[in-house]
Wavefront OBJ file of the C-alpha trace (Angstrom):
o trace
v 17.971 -65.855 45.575
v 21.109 -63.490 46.087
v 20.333 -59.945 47.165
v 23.057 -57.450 46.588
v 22.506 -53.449 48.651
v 23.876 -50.541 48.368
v 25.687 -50.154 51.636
v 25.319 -46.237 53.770
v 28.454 -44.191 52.581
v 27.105 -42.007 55.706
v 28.744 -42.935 58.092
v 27.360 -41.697 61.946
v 31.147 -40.047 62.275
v 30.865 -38.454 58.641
v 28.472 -36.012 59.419
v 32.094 -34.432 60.422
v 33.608 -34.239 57.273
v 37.274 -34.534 58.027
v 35.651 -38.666 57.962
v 34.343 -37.863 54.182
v 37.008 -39.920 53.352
v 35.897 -42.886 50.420
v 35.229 -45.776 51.768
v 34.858 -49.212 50.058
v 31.442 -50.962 51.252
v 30.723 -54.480 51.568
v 28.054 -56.877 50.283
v 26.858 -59.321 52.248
v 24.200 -62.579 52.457
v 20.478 -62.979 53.307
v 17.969 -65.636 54.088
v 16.452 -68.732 52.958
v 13.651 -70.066 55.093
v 11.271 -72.376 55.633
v 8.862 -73.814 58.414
v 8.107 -77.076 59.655
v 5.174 -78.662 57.916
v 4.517 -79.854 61.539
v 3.660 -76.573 63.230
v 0.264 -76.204 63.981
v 0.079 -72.686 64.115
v 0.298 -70.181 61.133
v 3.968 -68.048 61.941
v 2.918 -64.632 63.113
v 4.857 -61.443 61.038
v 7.384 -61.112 63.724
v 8.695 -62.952 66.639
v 9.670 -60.907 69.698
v 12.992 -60.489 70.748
v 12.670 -58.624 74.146
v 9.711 -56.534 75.622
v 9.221 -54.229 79.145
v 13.269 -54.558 79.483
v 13.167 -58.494 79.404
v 14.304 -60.878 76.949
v 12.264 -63.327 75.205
v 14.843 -64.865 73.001
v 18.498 -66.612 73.398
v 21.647 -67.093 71.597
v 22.909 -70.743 70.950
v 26.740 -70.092 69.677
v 28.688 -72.781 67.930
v 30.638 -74.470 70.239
v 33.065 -75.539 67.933
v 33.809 -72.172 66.786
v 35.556 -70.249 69.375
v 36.116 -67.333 67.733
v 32.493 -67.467 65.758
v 30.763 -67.420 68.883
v 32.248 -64.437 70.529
v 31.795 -62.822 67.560
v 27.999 -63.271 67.174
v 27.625 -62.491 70.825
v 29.416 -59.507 70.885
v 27.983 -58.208 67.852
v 24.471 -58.745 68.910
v 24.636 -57.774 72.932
v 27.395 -54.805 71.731
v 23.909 -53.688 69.598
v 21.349 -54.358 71.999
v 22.912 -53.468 75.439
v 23.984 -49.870 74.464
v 21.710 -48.795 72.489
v 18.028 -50.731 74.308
v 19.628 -51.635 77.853
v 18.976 -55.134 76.784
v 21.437 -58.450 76.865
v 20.831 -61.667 74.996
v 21.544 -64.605 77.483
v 23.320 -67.717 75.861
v 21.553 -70.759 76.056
v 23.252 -73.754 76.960
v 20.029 -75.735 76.594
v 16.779 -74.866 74.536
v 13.703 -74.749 76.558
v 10.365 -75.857 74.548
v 8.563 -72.935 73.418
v 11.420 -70.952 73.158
v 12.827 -68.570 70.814
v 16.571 -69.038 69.578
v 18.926 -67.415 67.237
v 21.254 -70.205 66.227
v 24.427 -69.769 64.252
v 26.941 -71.375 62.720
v 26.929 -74.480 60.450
v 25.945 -78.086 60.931
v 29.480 -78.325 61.498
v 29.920 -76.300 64.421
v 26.990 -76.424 65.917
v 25.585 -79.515 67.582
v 21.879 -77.692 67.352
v 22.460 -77.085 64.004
v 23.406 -80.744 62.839
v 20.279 -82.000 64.834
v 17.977 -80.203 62.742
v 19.755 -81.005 59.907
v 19.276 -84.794 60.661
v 15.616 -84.000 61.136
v 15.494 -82.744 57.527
v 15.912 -78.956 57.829
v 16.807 -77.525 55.114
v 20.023 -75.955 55.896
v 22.041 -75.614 52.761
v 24.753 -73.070 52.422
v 26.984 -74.827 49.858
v 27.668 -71.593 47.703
v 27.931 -69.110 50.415
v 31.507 -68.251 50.254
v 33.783 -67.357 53.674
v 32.218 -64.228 53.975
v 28.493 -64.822 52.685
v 25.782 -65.663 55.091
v 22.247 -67.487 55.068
v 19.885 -66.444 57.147
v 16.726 -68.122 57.661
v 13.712 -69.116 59.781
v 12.735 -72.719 60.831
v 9.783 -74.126 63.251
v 9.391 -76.844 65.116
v 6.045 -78.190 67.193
v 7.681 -76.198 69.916
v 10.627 -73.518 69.198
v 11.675 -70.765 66.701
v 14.837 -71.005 65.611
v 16.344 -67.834 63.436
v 19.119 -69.669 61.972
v 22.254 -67.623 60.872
v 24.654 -69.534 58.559
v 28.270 -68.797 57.874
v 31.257 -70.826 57.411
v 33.605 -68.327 59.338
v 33.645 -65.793 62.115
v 33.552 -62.747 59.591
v 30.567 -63.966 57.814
v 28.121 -65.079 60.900
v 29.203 -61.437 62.086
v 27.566 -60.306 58.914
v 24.517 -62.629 59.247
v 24.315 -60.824 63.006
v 24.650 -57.342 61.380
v 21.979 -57.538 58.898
v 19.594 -59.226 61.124
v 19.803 -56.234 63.987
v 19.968 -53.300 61.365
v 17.521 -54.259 58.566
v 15.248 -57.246 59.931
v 15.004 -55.998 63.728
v 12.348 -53.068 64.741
v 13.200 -52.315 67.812
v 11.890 -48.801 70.103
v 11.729 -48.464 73.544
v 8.864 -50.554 74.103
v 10.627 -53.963 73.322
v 12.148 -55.323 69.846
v 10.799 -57.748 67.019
v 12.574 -59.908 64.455
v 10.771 -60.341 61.118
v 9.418 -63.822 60.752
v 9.513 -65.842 58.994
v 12.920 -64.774 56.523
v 14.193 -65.995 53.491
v 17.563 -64.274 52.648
v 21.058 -65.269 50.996
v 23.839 -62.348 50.919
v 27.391 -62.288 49.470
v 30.077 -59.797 48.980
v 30.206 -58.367 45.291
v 33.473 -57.378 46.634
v 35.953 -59.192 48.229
v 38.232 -56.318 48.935
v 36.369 -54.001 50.670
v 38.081 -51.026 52.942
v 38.626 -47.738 53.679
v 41.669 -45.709 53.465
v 41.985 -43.076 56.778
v 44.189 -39.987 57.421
v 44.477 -39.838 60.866
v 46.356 -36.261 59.923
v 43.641 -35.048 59.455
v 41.907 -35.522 62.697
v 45.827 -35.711 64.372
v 44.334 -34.495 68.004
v 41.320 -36.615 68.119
v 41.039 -39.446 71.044
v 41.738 -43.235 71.084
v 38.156 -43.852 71.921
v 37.256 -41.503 68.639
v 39.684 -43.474 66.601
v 38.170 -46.765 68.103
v 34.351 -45.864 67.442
v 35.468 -45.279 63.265
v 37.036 -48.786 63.296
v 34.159 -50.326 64.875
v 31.585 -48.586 62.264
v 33.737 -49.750 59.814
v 33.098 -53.279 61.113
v 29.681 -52.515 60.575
v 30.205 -51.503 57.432
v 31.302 -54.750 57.035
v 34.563 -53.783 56.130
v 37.423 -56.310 55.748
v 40.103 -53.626 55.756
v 40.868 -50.562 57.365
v 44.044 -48.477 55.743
v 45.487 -46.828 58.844
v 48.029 -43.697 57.496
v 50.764 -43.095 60.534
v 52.587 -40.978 58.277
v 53.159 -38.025 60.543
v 52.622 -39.691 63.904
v 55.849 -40.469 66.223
v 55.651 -43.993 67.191
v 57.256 -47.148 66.915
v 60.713 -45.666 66.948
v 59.568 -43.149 63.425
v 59.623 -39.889 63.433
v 56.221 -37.163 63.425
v 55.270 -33.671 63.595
v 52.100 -35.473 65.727
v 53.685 -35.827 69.309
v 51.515 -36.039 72.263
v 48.532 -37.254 70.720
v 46.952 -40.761 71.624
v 48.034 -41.757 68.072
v 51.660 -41.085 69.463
v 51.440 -43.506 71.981
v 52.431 -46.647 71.132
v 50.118 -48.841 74.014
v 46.965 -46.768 72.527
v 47.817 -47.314 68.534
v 48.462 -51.107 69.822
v 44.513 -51.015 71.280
v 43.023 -49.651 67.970
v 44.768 -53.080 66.355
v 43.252 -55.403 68.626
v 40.003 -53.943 68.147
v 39.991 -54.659 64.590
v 41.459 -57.945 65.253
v 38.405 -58.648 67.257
v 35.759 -57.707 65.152
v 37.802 -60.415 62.283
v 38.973 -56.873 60.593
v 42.676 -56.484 58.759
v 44.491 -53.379 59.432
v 47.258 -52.422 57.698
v 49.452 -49.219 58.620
v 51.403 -46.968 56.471
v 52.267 -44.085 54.986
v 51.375 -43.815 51.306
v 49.406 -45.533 48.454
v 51.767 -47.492 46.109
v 54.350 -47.249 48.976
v 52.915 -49.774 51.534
v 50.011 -51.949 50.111
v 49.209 -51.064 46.828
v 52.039 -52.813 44.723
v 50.790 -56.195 46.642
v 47.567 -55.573 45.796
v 47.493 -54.611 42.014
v 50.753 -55.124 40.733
v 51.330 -51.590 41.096
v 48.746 -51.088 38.332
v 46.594 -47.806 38.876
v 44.189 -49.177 36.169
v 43.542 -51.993 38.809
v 43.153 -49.849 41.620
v 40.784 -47.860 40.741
v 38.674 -51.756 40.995
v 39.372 -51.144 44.793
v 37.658 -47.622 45.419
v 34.769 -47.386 47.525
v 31.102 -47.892 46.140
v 28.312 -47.478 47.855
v 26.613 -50.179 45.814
v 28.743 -53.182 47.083
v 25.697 -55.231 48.240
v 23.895 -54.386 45.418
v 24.662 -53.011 42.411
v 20.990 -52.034 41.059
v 19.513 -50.912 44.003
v 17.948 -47.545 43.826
v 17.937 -44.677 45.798
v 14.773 -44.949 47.429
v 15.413 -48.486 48.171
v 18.923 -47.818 49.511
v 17.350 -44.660 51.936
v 14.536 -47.100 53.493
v 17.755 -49.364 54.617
v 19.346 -46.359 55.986
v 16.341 -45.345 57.969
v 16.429 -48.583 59.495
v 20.004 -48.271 60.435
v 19.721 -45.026 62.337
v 16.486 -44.665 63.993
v 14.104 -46.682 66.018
v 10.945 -48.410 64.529
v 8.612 -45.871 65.902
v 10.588 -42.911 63.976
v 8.612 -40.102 61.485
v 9.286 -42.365 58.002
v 10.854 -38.871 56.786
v 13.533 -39.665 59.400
v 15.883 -41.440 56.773
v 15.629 -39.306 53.893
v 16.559 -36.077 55.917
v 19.466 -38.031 56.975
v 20.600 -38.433 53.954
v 19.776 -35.055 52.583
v 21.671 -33.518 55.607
v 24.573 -35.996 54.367
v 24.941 -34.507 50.835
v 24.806 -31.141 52.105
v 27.124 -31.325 54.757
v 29.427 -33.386 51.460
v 28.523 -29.934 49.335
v 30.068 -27.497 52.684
v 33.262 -29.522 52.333
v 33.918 -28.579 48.524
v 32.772 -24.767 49.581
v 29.179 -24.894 48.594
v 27.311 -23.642 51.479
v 23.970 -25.297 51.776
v 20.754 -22.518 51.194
v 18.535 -21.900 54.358
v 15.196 -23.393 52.411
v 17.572 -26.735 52.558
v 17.785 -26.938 55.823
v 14.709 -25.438 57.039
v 12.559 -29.015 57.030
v 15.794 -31.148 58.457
v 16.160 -28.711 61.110
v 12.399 -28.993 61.515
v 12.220 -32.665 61.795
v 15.056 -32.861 64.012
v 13.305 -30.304 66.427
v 10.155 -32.085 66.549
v 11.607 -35.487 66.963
v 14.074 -33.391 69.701
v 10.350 -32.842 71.402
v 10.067 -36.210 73.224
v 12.147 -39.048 74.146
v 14.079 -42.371 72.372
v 16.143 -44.713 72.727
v 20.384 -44.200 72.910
v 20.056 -45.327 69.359
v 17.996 -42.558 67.326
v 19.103 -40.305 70.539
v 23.131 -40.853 68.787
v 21.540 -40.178 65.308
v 19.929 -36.909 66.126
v 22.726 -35.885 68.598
v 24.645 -36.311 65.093
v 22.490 -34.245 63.143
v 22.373 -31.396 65.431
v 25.980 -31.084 65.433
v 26.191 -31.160 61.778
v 23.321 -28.583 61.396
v 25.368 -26.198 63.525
v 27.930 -26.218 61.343
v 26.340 -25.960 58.549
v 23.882 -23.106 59.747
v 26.894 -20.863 60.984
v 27.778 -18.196 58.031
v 30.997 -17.661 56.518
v 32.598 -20.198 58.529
v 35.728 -22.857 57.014
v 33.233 -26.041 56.828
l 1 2 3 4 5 6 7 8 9 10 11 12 13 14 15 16 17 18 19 20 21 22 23 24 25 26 27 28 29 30 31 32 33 34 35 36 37 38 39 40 41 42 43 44 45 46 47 48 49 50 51 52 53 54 55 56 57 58 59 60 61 62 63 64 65 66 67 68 69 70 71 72 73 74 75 76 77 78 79 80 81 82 83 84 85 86 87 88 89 90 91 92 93 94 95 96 97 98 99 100 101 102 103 104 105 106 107 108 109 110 111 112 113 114 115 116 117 118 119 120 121 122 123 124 125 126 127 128 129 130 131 132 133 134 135 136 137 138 139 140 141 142 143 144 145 146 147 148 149 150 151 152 153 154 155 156 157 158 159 160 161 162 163 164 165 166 167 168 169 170 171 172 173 174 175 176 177 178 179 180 181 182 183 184 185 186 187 188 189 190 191 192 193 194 195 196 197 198 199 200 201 202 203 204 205 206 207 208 209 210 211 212 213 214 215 216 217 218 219 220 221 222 223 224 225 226 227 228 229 230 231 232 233 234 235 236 237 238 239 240 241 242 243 244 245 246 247 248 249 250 251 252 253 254 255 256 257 258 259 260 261 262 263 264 265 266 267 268 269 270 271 272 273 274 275 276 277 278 279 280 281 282 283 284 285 286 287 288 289 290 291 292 293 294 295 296 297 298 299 300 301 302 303 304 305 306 307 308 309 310 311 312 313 314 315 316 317 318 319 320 321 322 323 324 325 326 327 328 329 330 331 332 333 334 335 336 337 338 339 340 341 342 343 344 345 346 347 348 349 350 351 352 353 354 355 356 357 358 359 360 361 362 363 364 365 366 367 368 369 370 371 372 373 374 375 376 377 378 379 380 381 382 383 384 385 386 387
């Protein structure tokens, strides 16, 4: 079964809406899963991950994927560390009664091909290189939450979608649903966003850097970077002495998004620098290439697509209103950009929730969203002032 989701057009930087900028959102894979007729024991509704800051799981990477496996271990531990204080070890051998999130293919993973000679069911022929299956699989002994993807982009998609939508995770420790049964790919195979650094000119590399890397987890293929304006590489700019003026610091933003398997591609204009490429020149095509929120899924619903968001931003443990104040505070801060300033009776329960929730403590994760929320409720709340 292919699953297609809307993907969050709210980004955590677009509360400030000089980021309100569209942005093109990928589709990605899911699950198939089974579990071993052999296991004795019935396969509980989630396997543990960590608990009381320890981990109770490992990562086995595929070996003969270099760049696969630093992906998939520095998407998951770049997740888990920051935000929980938690790192995955990598396992060079699995221990019996272990846990394991495995990824790769048969291919290029030696774990993988073993438990495909045992008669797993590991099938990913229609996958794509940017699709992902993700599924569970039990032996007499081990758990294995298998992540299949036939390059380093897609198992960092498998990664993504198993720590944002199939992890709970709060202070206490984190869980992974068990068992799973998901396929995901793209609806769109151009997916991107195009960004005006004018816009922001004086804002920091590590700003700059913390967009591209939510873009990667936007799963994102392509991020537009506009230097127009900027005085580097020997071109002129109105821009100087920014860090987007400095050529060392504009050189760091590309290797980021060359290590999270991201294209960048600079310029200064739309049919000027990728666009005739792309389409011929053809607006008509274009237009093909403008962001959707529904990139994953084309028929998902509101309601549906704001439970996924709630899981994005805020630990397991949050008020379930959490996620649909998020969003609300999203449109409105949308509305201030275009003039419309938001009514106090709309703001009234966000502001409430976020005090209450403000009341005790969380994790760095939901701490980030509500640190977020604040910010753009003070802008929003302050009369007669340019939004």
């Amino acid at each position: 079964m292919i699953l297609r989701e809307k993907p969050c057009c709210v980004i955590r930087g677009a509360l400030k809406t000089r980021f309100l900028s569209a942005t093109l959102i990928i589709l990605f894979c899911a699950l198939a899963c089974g579990a071993d007729s052999a296991a004795p024991v019935p396969d509980p509704a989630r396997v543990s991950a960590w608990a009381g800051g320890r981990p109770l799981c490992a990562l086995v990477l595929p070996s003969k994927d270099e760049a696969g496996a630093r992906l998939v271990r520095t998407t998951i531990n770049g997740f888990v560390k920051p935000w929980y204080g938690i790192e995955i070890p990598v396992a060079e051998t699995i221990r019996p009664g272990t846990t394991v999130i495995v990824a790769g293919t048969p291919d290029t993973n030696p774990v993988l091909a073993n438990l495909a000679a045992r008669s797993a069911d590991l099938r990913a022929d229609q996958i794509g290189d940017e699709g992902f299956r993700r599924l569970t699989y039990r032996d007499t002994t081990t758990r294995f939450i298998i992540i299949l993807g036939k390059t380093p982009r897609a198992l960092k998609h498998g990664c993504q979608e198993l720590l944002f939508f199939h992890m709970s995770a709060t202070a206490a420790g984190g869980a992974i649903e068990w068992p799973l049964d998901i396929v995901r790919i793209p609806a769109f195979a151009y997916r991107g966003t195009y960004m005006l650094p004018c816009w922001a000119a004086h804002d920091s590399f590590e700003s700059w850097a913390r967009v591209l890397r939510f873009n990667s987890e936007l799963t994102l293929n392509r991020s537009w970077f506009w230097l127009a304006g900027f005085p580097v590489a020997g071109h002129p700019g109105e821009y100087g002495g920014t860090d987007l003026a400095d050529p060392a610091k504009v050189q760091g933003l590309f290797d980021l998004a060359a290590s999270e398997d991201t294209k960048i591609l600079i310029g200064g204009g739309w049919f000027n620098w990728h666009h005739g490429k792309a389409v011929g020149n053809d607006l008509r095509k274009g237009i093909q290439y403008f962001f959707r929120e529904r990139c994953w899924d084309l028929e998902l619903d509101e309601p549906a697509f704001v439970a996924r968001l709630h899981r994005r931003l805020f630990d397991a443990d949050a008020p379930a209103e959490a996620g649909a104040r998020y969003w609300q505070l999203s449109h409105l801060a949308f509305a201030a950009s275009r003039k419309e300033a938001p009514a106090p009776e709309a703001l009234a329960p966000i502001r409430s929730l976020v005090e209450a929730m403000s009341a005790r403590g969380w994790t760095a994760r939901t701490e980030d969203t509500l640190a977020r929320m604040r910010e753009a409720l003070v802008g929003l709340e302050k009369p007669g002032e340019k939004k």
